[in-house]
N, C-alpha and C positions, 0 to 999 in steps of 0.2 A: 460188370461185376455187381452183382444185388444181390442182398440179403439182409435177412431182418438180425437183431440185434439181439443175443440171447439173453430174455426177462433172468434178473438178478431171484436165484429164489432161496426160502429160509431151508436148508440143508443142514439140521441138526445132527444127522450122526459126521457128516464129512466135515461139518465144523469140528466137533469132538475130536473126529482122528487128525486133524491138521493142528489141534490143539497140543494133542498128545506127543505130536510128532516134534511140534517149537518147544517141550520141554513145560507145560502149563501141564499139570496135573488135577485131578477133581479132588479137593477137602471137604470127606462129606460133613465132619463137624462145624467147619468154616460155611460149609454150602458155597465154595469157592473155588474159583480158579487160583494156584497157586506156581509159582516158578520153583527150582531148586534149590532155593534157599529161603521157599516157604513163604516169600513176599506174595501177597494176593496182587490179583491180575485186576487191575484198576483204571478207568479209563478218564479221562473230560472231555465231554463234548461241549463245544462252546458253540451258542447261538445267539442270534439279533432277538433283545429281549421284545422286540416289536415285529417279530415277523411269524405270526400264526401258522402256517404252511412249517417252517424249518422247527418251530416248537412242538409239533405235532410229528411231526417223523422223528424229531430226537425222543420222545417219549416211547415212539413204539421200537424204537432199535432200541431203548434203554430196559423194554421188557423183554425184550426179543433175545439179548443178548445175557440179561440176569436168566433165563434158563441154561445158559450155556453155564456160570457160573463168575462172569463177567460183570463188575460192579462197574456202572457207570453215572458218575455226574455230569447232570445238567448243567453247564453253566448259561446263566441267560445275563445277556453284558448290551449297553446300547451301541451303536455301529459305531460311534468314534471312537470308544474304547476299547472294542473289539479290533479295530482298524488300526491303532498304533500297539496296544498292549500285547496282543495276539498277533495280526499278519505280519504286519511290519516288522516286526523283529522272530518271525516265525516261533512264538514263545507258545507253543500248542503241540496236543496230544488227539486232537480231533476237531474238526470247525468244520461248520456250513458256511458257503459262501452262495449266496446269489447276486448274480448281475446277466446284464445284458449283452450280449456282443450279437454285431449286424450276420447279415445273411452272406458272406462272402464263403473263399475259400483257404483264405490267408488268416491262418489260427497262433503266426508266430509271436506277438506280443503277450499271446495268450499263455501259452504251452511251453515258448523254444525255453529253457536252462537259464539263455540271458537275461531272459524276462524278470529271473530270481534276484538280479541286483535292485540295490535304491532307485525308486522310482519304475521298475518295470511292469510288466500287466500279468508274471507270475506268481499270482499272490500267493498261492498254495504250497510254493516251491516243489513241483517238480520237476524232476533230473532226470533225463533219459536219452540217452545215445541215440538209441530208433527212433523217439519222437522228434528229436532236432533236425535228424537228417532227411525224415520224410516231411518236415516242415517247410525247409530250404530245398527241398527238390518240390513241393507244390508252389513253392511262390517261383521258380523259372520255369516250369511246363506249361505247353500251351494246347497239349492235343486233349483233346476230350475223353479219350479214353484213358489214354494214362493218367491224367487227373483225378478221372472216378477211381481207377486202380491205388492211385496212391492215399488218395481221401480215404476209403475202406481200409488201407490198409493202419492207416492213421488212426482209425477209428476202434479197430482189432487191438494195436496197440497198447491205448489207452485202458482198454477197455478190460484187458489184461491185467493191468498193474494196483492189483488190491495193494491197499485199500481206498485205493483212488473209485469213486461211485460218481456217474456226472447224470441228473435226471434234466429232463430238457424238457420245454415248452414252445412250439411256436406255431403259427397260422393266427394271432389272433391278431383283433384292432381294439386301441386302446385309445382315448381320451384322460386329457386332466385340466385341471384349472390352472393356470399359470403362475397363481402364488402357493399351489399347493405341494409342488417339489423343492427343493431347494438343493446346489451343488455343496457338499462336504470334507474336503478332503485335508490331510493333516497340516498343521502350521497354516492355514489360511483360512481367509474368514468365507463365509457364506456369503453364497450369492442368489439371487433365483435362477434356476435351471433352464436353458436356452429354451426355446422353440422351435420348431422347423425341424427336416434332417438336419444336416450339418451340426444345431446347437445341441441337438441329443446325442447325435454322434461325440462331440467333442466332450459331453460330461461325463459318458458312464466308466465305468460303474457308479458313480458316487451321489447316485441318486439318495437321496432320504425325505420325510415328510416333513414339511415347512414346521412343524410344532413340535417335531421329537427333541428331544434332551433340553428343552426351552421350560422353563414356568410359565404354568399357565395363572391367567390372570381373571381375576374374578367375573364369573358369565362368558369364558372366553370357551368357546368348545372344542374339544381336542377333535382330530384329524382321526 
């Protein structure tokens, strides 16, 4: 089972009609999207105020989406207040998340439902019957084919479920300096971020750069 992954495209009239359809109406004196009781259609996207890449796509969904009629703010927040204020207590109307996960086929800390509790690896909190169940049946099958079958299907799923968008990157090699990451994660203090497999395995997501949310100190140069 192979097949490419249908590219996400800007679809301005079918947005309109699926607009029209949830009850958002166009104000042309507003020049807005408007619900049945007249409330304009208002969104936040919250970003890592240090991450060029997620700053730069929110900018263009934010013009993307003001033709539809769709007011949307930018929020740009730094990762640890983004990480207690917003995920962790899922206090969000939109957020980027980047992180890392390895090359496997086991996406259940990621993905499954349970992941959504304190302490799990669902930050985004998604909920979904189908994704759980083709999670728990990839981590017991062993034949090669029904794995790809299920992975795809897994993948469909997901993929499915606006407003959920996942854009991925991998094949590369990467270097860093060993004081130049640092591990962040809530109620504990920082540490430098391991080396080797294993100790990068064991930090992510909570990567951040040794000099974020820190003062810098005279002649000191930021990262």
């Amino acid at each position: 089972v192979k097949k490419a992954m249908p590219l996400p495209l800007q679809d301005l009239r079918g947005a309109e009609r699926l607009l029209e359809e949830a009850g958002f109406g166009y104000d042309e004196e507003r020049g807005s999207r408007v619900d049945e009781a007249g409330d304009v259609f208002e969104l936040r996207l919250t970003v890592h105020e240090n991450d060029a890449g997620q700053i730069r796509i929110a900018e263009a969904l934010r013009y993307q989406w003001a033709a539809l009629g769709i007011r949307v703010q930018v929020e740009r927040m730094p990762w640890e207040r983004l990480l207690k204020e917003r995920l962790l207590s899922r206090n969000f109307e939109g957020v980027f998340l980047s992180w890392e996960i390895p090359l496997r086929r086991d996406r259940y800390e990621t993905f499954h439902s349970r992941g959504i509790e304190e302490g799990g690896g669902n930050l985004f909190g998604l909920r979904n019957q189908v994704v759980d169940k083709l999670l728990s049946e990839l981590r017991e099958e062993s034949q090669v084919e029904q794995l790809s079958k299920l992975a795809h299907q897994l993948q469909d799923e997901i993929a499915a479920l606006q407003p959920c968008l996942f854009l991925g990157q991998s094949g590369r090699v990467f270097t860093i300096r060993t004081d130049a990451l640092e591990i962040a994660r809530p109620d504990r203090q920082r540490v430098p971020v391991g080396i080797g497999k294993a100790g990068l395995e064991r930090s992510r997501p909570w990567w951040i750069r040794a000099n974020e949310g820190k003062e810098k100190s005279q002649g000191e140069r930021a990262e």
